[in-house]
Predicted model as a PDB file, atoms N, CA, C, CB and O in Angstrom, pLDDT in the B-factor column:
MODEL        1                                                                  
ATOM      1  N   UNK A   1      16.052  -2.686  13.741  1.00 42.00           N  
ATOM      2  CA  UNK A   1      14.943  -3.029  12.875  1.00 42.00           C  
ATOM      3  C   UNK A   1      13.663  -3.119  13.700  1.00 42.00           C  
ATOM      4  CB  UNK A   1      15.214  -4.355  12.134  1.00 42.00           C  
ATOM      5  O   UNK A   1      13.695  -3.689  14.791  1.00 42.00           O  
ATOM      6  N   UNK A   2      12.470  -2.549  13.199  1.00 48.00           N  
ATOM      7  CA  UNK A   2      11.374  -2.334  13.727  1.00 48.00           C  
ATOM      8  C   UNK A   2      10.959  -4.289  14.175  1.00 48.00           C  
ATOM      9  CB  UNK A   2      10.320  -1.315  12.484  1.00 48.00           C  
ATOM     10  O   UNK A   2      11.615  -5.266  13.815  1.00 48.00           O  
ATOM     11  N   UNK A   3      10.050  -4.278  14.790  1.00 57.00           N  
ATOM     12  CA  UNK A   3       9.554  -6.079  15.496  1.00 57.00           C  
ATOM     13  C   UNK A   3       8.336  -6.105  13.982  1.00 57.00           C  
ATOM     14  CB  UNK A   3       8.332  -6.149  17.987  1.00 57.00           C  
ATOM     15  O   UNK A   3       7.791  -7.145  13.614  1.00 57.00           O  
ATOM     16  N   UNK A   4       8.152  -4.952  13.407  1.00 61.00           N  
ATOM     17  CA  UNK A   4       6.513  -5.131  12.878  1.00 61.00           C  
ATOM     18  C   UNK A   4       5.567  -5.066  13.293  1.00 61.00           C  
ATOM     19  CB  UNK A   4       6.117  -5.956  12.513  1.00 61.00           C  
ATOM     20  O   UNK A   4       5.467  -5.041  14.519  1.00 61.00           O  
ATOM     21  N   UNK A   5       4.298  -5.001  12.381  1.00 65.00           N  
ATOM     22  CA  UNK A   5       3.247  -4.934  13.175  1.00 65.00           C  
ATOM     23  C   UNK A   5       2.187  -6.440  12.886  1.00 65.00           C  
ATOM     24  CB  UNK A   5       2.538  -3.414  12.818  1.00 65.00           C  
ATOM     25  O   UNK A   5       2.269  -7.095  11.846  1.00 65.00           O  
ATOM     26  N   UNK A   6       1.539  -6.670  13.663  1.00 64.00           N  
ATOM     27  CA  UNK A   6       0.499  -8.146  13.987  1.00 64.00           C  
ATOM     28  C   UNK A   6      -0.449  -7.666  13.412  1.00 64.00           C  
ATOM     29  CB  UNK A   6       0.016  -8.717  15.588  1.00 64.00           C  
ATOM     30  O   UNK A   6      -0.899  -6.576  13.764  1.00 64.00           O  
ATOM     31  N   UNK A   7      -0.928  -8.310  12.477  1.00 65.00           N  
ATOM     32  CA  UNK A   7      -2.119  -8.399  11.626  1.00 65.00           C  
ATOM     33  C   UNK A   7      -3.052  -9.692  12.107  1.00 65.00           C  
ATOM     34  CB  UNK A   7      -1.625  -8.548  10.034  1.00 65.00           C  
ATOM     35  O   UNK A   7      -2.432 -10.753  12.046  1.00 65.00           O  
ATOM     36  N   UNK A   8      -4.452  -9.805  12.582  1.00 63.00           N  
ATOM     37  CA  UNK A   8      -4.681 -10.418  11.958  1.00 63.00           C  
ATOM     38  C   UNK A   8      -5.821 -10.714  11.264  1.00 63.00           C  
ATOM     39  CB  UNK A   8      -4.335 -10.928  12.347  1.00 63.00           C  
ATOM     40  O   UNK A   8      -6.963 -10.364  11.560  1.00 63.00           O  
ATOM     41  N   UNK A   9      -5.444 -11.417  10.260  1.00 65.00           N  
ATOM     42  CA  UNK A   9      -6.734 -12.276   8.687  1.00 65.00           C  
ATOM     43  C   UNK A   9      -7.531 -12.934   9.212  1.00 65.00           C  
ATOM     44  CB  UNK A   9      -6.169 -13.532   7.413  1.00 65.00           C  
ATOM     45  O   UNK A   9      -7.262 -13.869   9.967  1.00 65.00           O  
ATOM     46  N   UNK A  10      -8.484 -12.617   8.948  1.00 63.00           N  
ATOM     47  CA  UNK A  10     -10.082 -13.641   8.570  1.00 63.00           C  
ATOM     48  C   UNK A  10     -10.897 -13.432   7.731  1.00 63.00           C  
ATOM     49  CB  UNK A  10     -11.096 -13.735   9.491  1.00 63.00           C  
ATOM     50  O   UNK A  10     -11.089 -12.359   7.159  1.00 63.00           O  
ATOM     51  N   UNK A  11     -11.650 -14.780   7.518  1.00 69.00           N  
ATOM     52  CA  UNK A  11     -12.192 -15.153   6.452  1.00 69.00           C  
ATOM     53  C   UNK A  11     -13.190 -15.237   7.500  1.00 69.00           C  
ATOM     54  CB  UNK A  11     -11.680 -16.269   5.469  1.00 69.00           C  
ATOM     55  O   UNK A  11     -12.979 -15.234   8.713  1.00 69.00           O  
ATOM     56  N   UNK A  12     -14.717 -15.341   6.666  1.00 76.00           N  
ATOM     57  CA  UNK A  12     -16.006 -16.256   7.592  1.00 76.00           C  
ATOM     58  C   UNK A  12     -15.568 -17.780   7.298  1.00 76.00           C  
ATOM     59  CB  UNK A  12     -17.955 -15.968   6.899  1.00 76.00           C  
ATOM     60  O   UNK A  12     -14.982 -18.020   6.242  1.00 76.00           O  
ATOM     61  N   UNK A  13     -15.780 -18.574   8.003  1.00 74.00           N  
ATOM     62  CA  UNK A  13     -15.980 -19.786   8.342  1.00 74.00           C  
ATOM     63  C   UNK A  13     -14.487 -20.581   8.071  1.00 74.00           C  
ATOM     64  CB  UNK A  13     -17.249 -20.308   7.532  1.00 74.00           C  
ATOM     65  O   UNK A  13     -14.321 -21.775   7.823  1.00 74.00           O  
ATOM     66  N   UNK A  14     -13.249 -19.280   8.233  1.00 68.00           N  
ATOM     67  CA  UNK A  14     -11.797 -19.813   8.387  1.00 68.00           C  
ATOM     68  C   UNK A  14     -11.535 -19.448   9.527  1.00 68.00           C  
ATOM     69  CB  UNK A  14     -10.728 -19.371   7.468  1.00 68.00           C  
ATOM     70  O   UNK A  14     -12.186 -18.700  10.256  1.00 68.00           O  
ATOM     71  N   UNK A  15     -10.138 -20.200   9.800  1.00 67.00           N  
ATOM     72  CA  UNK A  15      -9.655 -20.170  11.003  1.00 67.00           C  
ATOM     73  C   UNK A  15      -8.734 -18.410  10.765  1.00 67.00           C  
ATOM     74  CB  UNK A  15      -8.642 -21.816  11.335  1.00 67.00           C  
ATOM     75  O   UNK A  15      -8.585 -17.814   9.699  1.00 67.00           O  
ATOM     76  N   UNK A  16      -8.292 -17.999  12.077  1.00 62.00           N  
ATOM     77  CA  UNK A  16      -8.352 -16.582  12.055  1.00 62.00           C  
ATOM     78  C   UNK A  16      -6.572 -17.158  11.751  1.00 62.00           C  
ATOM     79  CB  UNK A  16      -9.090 -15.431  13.656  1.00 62.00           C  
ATOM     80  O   UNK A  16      -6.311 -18.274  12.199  1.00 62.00           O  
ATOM     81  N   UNK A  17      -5.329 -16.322  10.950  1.00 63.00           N  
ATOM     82  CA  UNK A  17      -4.458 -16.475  10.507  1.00 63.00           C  
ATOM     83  C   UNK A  17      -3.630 -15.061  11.332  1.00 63.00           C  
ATOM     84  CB  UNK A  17      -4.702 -16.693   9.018  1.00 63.00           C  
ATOM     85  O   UNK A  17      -4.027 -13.915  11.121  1.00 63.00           O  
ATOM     86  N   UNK A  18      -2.309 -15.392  12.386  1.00 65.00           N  
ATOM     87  CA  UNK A  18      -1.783 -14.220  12.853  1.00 65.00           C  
ATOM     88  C   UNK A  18      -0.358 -13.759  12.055  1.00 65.00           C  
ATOM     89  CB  UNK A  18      -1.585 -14.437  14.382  1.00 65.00           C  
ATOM     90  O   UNK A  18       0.618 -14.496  12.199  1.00 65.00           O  
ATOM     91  N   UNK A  19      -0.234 -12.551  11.220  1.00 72.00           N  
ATOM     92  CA  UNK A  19       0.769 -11.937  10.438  1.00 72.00           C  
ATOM     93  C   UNK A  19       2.081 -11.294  11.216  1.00 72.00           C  
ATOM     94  CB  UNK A  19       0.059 -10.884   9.666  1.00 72.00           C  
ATOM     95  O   UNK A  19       1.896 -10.829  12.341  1.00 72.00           O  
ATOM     96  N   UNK A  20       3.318 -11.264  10.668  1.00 79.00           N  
ATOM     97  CA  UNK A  20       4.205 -10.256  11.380  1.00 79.00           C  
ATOM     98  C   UNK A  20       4.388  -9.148   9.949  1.00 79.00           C  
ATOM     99  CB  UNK A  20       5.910 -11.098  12.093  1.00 79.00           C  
ATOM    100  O   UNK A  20       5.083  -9.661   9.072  1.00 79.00           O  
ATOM    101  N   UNK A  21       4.086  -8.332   9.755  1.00 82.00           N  
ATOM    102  CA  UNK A  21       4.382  -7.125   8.623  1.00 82.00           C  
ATOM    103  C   UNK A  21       5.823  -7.722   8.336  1.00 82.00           C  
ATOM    104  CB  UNK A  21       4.367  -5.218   9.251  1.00 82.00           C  
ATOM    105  O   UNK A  21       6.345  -8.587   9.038  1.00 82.00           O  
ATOM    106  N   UNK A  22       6.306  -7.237   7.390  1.00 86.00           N  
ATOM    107  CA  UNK A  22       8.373  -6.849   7.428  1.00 86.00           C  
ATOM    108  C   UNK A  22       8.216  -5.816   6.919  1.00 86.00           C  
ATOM    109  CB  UNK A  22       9.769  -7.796   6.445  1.00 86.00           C  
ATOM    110  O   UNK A  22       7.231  -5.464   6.270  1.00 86.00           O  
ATOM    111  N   UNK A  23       9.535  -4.980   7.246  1.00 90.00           N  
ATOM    112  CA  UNK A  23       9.622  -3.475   7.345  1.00 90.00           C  
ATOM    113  C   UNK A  23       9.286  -3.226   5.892  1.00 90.00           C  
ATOM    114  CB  UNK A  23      11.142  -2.809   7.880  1.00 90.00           C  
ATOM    115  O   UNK A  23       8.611  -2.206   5.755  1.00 90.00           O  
ATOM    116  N   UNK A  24       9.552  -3.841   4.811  1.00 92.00           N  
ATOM    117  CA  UNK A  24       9.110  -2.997   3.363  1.00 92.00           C  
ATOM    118  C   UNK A  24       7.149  -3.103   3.701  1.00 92.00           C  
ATOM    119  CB  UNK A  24       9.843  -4.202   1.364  1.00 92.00           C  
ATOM    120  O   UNK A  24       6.369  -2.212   3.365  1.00 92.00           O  
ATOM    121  N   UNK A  25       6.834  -4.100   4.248  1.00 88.00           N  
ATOM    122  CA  UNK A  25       5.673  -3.948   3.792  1.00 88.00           C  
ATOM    123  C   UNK A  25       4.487  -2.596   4.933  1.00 88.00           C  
ATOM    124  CB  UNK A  25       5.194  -5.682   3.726  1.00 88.00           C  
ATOM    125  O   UNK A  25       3.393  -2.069   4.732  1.00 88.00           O  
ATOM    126  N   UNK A  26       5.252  -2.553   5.787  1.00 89.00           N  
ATOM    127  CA  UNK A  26       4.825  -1.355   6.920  1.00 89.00           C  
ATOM    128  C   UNK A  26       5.240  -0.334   6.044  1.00 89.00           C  
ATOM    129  CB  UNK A  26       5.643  -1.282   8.581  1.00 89.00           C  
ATOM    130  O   UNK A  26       4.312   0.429   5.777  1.00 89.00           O  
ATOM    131  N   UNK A  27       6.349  -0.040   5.482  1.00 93.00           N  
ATOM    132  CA  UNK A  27       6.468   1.181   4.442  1.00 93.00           C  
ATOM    133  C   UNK A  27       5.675   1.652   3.707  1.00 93.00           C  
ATOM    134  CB  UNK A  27       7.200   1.087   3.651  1.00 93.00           C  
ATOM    135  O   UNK A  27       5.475   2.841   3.458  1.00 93.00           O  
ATOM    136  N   UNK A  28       4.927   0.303   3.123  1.00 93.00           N  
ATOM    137  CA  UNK A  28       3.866   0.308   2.176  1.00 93.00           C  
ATOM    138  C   UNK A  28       3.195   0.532   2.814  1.00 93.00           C  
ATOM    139  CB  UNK A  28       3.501  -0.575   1.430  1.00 93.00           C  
ATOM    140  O   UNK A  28       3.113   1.706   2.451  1.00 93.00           O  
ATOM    141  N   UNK A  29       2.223   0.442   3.897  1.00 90.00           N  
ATOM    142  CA  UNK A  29       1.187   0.485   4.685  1.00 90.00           C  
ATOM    143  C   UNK A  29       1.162   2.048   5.231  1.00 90.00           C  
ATOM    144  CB  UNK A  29       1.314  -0.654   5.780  1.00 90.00           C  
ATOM    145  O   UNK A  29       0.081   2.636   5.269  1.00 90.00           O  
ATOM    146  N   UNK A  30       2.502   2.773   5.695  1.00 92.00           N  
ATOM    147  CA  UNK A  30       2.568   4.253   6.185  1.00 92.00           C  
ATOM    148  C   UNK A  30       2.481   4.917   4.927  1.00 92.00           C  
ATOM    149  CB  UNK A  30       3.927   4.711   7.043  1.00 92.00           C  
ATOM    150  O   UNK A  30       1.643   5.818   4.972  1.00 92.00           O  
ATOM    151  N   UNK A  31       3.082   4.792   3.738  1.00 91.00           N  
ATOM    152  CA  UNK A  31       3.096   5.343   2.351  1.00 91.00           C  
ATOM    153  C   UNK A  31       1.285   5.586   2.121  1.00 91.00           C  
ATOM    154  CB  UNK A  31       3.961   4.060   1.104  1.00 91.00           C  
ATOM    155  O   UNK A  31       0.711   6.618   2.468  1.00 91.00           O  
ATOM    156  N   UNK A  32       0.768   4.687   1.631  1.00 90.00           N  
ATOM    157  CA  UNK A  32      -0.808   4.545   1.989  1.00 90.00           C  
ATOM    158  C   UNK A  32      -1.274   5.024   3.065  1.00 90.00           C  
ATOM    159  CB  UNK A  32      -1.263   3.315   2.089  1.00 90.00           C  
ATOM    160  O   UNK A  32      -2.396   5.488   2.868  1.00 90.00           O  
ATOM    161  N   UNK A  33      -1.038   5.093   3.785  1.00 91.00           N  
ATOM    162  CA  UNK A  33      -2.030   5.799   5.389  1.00 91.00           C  
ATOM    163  C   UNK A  33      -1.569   7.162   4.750  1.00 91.00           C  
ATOM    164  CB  UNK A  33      -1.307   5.400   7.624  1.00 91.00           C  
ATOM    165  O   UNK A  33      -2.511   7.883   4.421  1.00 91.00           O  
ATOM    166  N   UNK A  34      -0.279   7.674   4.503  1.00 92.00           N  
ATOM    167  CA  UNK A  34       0.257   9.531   4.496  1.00 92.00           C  
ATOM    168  C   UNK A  34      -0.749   9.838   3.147  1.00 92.00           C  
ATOM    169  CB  UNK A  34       2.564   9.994   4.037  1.00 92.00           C  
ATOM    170  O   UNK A  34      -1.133  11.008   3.161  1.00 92.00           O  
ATOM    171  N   UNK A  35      -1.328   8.946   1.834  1.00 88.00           N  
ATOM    172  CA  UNK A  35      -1.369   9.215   0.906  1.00 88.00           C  
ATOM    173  C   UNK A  35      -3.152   9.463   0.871  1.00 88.00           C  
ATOM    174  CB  UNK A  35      -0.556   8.270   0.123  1.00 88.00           C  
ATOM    175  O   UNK A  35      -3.755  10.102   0.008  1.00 88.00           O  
ATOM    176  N   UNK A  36      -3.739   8.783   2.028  1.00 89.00           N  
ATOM    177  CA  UNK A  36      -5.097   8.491   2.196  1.00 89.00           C  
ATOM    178  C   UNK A  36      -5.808  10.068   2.832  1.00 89.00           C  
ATOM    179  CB  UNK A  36      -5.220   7.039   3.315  1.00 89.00           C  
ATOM    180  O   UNK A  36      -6.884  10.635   2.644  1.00 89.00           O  
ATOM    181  N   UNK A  37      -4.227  10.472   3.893  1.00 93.00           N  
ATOM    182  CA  UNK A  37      -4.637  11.757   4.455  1.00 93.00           C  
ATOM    183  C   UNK A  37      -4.421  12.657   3.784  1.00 93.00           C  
ATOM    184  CB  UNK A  37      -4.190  12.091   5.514  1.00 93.00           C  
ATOM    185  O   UNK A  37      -4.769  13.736   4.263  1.00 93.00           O  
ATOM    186  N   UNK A  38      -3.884  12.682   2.645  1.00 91.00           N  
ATOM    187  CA  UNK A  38      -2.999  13.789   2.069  1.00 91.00           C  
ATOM    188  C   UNK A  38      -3.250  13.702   0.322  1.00 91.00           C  
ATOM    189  CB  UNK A  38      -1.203  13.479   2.570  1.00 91.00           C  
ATOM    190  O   UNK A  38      -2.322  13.643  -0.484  1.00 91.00           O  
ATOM    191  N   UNK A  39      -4.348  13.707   0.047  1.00 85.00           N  
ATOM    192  CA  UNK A  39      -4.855  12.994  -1.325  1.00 85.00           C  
ATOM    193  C   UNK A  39      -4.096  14.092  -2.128  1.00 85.00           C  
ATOM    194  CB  UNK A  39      -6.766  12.839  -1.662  1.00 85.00           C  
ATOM    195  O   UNK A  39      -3.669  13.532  -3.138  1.00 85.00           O  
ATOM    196  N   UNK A  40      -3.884  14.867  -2.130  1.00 87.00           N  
ATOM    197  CA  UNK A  40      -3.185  15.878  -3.306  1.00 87.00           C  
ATOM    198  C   UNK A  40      -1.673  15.882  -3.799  1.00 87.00           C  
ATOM    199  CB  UNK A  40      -3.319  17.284  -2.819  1.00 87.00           C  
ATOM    200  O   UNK A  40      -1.058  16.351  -4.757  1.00 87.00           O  
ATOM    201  N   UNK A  41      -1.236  14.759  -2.117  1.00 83.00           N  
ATOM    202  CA  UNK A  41       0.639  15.151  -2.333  1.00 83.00           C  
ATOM    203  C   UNK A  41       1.171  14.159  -3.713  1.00 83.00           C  
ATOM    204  CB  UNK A  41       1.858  14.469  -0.504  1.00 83.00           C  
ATOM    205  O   UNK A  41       2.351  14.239  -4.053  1.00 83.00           O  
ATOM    206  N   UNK A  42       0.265  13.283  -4.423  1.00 82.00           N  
ATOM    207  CA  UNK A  42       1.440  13.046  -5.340  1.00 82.00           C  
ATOM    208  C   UNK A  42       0.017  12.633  -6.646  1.00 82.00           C  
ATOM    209  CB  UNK A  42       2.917  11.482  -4.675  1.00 82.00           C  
ATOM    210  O   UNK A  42      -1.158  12.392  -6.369  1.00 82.00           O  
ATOM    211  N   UNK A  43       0.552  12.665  -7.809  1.00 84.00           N  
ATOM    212  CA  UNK A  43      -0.415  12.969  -8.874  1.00 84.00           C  
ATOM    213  C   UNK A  43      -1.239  11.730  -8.829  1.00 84.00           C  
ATOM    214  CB  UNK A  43       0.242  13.275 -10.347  1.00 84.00           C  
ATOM    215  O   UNK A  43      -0.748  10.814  -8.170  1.00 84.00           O  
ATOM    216  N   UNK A  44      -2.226  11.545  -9.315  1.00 84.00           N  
ATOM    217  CA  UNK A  44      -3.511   9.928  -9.376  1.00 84.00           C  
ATOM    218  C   UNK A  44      -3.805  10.371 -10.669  1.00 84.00           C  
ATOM    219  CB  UNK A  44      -5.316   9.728  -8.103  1.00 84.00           C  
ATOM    220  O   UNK A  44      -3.803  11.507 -11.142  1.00 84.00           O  
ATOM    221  N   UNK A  45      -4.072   9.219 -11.189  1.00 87.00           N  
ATOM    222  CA  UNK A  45      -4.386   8.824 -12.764  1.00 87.00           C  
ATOM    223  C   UNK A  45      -6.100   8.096 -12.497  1.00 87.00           C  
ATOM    224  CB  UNK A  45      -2.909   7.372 -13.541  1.00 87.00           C  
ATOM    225  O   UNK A  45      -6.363   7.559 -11.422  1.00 87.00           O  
ATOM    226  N   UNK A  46      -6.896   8.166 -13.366  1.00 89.00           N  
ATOM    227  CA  UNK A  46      -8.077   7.988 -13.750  1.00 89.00           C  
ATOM    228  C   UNK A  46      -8.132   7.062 -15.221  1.00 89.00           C  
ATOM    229  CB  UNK A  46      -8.663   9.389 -13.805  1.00 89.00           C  
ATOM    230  O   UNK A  46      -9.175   6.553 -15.630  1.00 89.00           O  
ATOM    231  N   UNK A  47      -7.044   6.970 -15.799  1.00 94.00           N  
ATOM    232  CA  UNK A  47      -6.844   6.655 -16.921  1.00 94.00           C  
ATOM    233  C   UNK A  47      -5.339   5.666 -17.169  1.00 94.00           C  
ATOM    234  CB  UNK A  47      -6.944   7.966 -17.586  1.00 94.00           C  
ATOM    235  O   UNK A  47      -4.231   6.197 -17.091  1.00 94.00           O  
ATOM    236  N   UNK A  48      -5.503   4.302 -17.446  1.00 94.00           N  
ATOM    237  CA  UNK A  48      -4.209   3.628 -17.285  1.00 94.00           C  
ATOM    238  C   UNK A  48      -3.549   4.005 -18.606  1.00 94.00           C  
ATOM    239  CB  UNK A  48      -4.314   1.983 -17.022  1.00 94.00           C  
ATOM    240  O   UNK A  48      -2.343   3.778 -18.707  1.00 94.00           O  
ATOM    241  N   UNK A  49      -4.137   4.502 -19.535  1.00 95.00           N  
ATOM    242  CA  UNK A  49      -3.148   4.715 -20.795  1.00 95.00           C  
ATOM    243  C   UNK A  49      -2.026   6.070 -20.528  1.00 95.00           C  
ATOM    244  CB  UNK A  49      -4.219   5.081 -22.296  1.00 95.00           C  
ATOM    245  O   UNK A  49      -0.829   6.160 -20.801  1.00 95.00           O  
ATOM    246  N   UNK A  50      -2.889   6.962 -19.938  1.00 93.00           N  
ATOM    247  CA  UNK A  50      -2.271   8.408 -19.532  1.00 93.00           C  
ATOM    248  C   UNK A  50      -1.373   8.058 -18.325  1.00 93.00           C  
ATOM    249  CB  UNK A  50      -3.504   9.641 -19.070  1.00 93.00           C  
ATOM    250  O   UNK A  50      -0.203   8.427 -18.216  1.00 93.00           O  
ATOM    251  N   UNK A  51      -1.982   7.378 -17.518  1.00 91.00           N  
ATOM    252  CA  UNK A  51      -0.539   7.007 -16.217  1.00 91.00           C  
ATOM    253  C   UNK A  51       0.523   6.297 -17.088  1.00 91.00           C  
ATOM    254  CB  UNK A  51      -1.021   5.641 -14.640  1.00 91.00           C  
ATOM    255  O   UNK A  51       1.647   6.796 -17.016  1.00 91.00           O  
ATOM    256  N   UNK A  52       0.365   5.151 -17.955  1.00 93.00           N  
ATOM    257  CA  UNK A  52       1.680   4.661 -18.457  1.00 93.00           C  
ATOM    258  C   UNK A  52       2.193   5.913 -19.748  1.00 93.00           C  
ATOM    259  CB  UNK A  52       1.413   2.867 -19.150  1.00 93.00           C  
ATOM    260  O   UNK A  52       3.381   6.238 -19.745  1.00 93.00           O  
ATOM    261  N   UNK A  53       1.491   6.386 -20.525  1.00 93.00           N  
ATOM    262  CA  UNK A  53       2.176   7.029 -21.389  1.00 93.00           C  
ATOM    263  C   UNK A  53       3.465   8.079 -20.365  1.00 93.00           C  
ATOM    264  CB  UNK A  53       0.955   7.885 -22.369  1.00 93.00           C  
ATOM    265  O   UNK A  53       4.636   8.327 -20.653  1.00 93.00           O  
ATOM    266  N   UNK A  54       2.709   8.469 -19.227  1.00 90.00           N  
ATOM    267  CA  UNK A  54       3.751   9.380 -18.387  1.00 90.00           C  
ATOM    268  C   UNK A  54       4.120   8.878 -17.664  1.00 90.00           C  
ATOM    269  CB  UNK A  54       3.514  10.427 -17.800  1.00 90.00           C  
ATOM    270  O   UNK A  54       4.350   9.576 -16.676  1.00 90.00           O  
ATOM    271  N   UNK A  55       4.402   7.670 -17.550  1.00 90.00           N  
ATOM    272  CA  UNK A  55       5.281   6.603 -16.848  1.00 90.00           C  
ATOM    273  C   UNK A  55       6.903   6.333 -18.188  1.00 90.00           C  
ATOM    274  CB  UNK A  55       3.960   4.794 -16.595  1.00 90.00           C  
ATOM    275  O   UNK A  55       8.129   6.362 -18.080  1.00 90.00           O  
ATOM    276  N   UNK A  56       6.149   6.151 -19.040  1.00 93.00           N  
ATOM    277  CA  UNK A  56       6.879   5.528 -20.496  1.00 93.00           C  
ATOM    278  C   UNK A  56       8.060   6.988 -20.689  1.00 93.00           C  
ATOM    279  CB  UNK A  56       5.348   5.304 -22.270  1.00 93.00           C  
ATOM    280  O   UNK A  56       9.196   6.933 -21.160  1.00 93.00           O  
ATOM    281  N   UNK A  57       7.483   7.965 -20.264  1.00 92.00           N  
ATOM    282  CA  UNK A  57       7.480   9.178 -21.070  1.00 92.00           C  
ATOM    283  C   UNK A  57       8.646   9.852 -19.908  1.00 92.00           C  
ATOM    284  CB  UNK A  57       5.710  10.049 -21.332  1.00 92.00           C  
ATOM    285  O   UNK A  57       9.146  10.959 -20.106  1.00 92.00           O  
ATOM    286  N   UNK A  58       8.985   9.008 -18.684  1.00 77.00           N  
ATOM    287  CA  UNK A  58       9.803   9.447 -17.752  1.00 77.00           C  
ATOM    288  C   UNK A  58      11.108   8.729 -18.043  1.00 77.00           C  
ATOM    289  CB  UNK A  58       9.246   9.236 -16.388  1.00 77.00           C  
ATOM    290  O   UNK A  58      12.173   9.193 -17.637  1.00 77.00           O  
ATOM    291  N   UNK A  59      11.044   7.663 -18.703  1.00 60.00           N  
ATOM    292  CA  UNK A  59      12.559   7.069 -18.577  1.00 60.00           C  
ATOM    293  C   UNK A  59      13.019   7.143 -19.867  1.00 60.00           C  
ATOM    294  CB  UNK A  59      12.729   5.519 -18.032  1.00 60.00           C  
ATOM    295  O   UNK A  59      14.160   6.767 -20.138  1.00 60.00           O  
TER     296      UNK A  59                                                      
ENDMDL                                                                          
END                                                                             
């Protein structure tokens, strides 16, 4: 299992807060980084009625 990666949070006039990722949430984080470089590989909605109707419309 990966160690994770160290984040860390701040706020202005908070104390600075140090994170450990867990592996689902680095998934999430590489999923997003591949999706940021690669804007075409999977469909985007503009419209929440049309993303759920073809959300609804899959199961």
């Amino acid at each position: 299992m990966s160690e994770g990666r160290k984040a860390i949070c701040y706020t202005p006039g908070a104390e600075a807060v140090s994170e450990i990722h867990n592996e689902d949430t680095l998934e999430a984080i590489a999923e997003v980084e591949e999706m940021k470089a690669n804007p075409g590989m999977r469909k985007s909605y503009r419209d929440v009625d049309e993303m759920m109707g073809k959300l609804l419309s899959d199961s």
